[in-house]
C-alpha positions in Angstrom: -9.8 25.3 -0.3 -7.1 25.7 2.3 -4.4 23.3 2.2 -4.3 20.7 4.9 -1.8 20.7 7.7 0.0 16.8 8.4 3.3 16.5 10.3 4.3 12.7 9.5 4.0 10.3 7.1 4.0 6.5 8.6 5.5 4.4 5.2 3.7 0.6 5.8 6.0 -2.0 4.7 4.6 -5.8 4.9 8.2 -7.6 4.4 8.1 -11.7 3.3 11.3 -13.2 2.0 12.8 -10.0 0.1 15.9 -10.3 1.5 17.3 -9.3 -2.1 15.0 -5.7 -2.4 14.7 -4.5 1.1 17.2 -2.9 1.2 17.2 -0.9 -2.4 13.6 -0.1 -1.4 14.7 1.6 2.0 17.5 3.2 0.1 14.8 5.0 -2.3 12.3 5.8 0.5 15.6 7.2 2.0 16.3 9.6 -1.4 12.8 10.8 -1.5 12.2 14.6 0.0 8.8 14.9 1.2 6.9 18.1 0.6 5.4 20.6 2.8 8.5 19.7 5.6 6.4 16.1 6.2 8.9 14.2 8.8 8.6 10.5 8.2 8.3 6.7 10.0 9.4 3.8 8.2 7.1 0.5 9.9 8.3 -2.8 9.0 6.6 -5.5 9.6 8.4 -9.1 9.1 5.7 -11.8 8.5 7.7 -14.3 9.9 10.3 -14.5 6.2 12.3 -18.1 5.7 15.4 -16.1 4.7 17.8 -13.4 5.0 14.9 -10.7 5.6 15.4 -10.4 9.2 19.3 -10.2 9.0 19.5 -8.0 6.2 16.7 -5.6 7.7 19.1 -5.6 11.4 22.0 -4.6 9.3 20.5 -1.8 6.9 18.6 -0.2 10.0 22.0 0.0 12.1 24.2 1.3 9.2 21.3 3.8 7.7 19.9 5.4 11.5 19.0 8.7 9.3 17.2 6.9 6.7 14.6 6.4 9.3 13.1 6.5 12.1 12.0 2.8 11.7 9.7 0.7 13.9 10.1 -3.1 13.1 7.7 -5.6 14.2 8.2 -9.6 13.6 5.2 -12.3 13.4 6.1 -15.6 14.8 3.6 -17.3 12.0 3.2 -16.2 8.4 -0.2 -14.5 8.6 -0.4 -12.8 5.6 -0.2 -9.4 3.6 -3.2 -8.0 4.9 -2.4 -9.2 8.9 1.0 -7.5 8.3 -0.8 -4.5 7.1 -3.3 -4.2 10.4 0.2 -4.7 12.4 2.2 -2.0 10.9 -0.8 0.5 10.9 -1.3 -0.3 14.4 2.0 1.1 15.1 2.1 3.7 13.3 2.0 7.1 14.5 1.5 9.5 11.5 -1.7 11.6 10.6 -0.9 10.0 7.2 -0.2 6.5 6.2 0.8 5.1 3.2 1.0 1.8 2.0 4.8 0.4 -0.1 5.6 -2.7 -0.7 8.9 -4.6 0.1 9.5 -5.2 -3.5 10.7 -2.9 -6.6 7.1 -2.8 -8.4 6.2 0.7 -7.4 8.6 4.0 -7.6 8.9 6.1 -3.7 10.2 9.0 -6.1 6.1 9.0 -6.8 5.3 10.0 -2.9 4.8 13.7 -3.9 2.5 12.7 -6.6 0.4 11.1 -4.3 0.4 13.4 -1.1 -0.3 16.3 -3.1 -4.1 16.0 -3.8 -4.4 15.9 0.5 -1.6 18.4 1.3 -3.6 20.6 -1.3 -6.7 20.1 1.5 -8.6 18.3 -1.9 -8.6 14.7 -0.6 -8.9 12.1 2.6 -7.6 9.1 0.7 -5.7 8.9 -2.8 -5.2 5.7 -4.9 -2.2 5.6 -7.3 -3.3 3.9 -10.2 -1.4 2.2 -12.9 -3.9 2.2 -16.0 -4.2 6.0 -16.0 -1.7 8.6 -16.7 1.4 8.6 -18.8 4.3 7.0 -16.3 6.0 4.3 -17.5 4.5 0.4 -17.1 6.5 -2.9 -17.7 5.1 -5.0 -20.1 4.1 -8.3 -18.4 0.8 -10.5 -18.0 -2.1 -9.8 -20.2 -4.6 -12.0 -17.7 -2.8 -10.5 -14.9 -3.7 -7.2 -16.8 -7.5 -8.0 -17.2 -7.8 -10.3 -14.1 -7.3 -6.5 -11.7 -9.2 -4.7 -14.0 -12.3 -7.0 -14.1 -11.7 -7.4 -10.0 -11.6 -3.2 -10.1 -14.9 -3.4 -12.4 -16.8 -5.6 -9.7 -15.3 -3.5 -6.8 -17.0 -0.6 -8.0 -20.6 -2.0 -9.3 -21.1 -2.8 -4.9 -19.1 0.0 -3.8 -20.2 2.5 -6.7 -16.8 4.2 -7.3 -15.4 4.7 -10.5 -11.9 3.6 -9.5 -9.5 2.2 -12.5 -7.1 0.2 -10.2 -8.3 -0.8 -6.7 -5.6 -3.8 -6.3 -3.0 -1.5 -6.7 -0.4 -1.1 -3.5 -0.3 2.5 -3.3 -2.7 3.6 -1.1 -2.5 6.8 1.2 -4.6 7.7 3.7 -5.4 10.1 6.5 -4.9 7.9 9.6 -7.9 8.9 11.1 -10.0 7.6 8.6 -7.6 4.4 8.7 -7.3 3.2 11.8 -11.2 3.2 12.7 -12.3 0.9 10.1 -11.9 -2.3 11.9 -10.0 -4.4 9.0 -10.3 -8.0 9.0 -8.3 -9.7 6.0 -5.4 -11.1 6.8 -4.1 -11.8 3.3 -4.8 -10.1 -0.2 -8.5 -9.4 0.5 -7.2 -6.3 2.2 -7.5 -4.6 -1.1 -11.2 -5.2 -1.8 -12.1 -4.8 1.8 -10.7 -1.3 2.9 -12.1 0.1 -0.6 -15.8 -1.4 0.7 -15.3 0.1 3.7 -14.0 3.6 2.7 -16.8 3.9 0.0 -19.7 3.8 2.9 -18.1 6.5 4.5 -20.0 9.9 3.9 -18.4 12.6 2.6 -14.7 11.2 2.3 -13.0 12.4 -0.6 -11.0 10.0 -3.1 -8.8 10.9 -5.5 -6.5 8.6 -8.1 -2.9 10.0 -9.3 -1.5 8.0 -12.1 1.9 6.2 -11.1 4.8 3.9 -13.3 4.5 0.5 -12.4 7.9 -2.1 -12.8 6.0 -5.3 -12.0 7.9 -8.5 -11.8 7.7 -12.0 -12.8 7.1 -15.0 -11.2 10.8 -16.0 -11.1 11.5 -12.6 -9.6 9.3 -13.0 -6.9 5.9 -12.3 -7.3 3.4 -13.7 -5.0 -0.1 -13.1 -5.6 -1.8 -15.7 -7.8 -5.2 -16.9 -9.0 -6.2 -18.0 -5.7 -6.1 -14.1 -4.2 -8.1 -13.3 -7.2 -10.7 -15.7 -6.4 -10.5 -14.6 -2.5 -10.6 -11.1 -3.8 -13.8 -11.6 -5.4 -15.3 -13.4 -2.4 -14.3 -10.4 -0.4 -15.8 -7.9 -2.6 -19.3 -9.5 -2.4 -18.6 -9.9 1.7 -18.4 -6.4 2.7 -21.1 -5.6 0.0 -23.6 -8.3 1.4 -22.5 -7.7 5.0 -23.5 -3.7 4.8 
């Protein structure tokens, strides 16, 4: 199979209150060289943080112009991961978009990892998982373990995919199988809906890479609690029920 010929990669970042990782995250999407001579887009949308995110993010973007180019965007109300997400996919301009988090959790050194299955002309949309391969994990939850893999287990009996980590961030896709899909969760149901959607599509190609994962606690910031699992498994029997 030929390889597949991209230009840019558009790097999604939904930013809420990370005023303390921001900036070491753009400083490793900054080290990373991108294969193939991929040109990049850093898109940051703020969802309207309480602290120093908006200062901090001013001041990194005018002291680092090469570790760009950026395109920043600001909600005036908290919306939500997922709302963030439709924002900074909106403005993005790539013919491939992946999906990073503000925090320190997943490892930009692993971009080559994931664009290569696509670049290679093998794949549309590639998941990186973190239950399969032999990177290196932090040792954390054990319910926050099972509670993704019994949400990935669900996923896949209405989507039929055999996916090991569907809740994970990194997510890359070819923007023109992105950007049509018409998402509609604005919070953490942005997982389980854009794997419904992406599974009804005939023909598209998925592929998983295995990637390290340095999750954090609680007390370092983590977010997502037992509420987005329950909203996660309404959303999975949504788009499933719905089509």
């Amino acid at each position: 199979m030929n390889p597949a010929r991209f230009s840019k990669l558009s790097i999604v970042i939904p930013v809420y209150n990370e005023e303390k990782t921001i900036h070491l995250i753009l400083d490793a999407i900054a080290g990373v060289t991108l294969p193939q001579g991929l040109q990049r887009e850093i898109v940051l949308v703020n969802d309207c943080s309480k602290d120093r995110t908006e200062e901090v993010l001013m001041n990194y973007m005018a002291e680092h112009p090469n570790g760009g180019p950026y395109r920043y965007h600001r909600h005036e109300v908290n919306q939500g991961k997922g709302a963030a997400l439709h924002t900074g996919i909106a403005a993005a301009t790539g013919d491939l978009i992946l999906i990073q988090d503000a925090d320190l959790e997943y490892d930009p050194r692993e971009y080559p990892l994931l664009l290569a299955p696509v670049l290679e002309g093998k794949a549309d949309v590639v998941y990186g998982s973190r239950f399969i391969g032999g990177k290196p994990h932090r040792i954390l939850f054990f319910w926050h373990s099972i509670g993704n893999k019994f949400l990935t287990f669900l996923s896949n009996t209405c989507t039929n995919l055999n996916l090991t980590d569907m809740e994970t961030c990194y997510k890359l896709f070819r923007s023109d199988v992105l950007r049509p899909l018409g998402l509609k969760e604005k919070r953490f149901g942005f997982e389980p809906e854009v794997t419904a959607r992406i599974a009804r599509i005939r023909g598209l190609r998925i592929f998983e890479v295995g990637i390290s994962y340095y999750g954090r606690t609680y007390a370092e910031g983590k977010k997502i609690n037992w509420k987005d699992g329950l909203r996660a498994i309404y959303c999975i029997f949504k788009y499933r029920l719905l089509h």
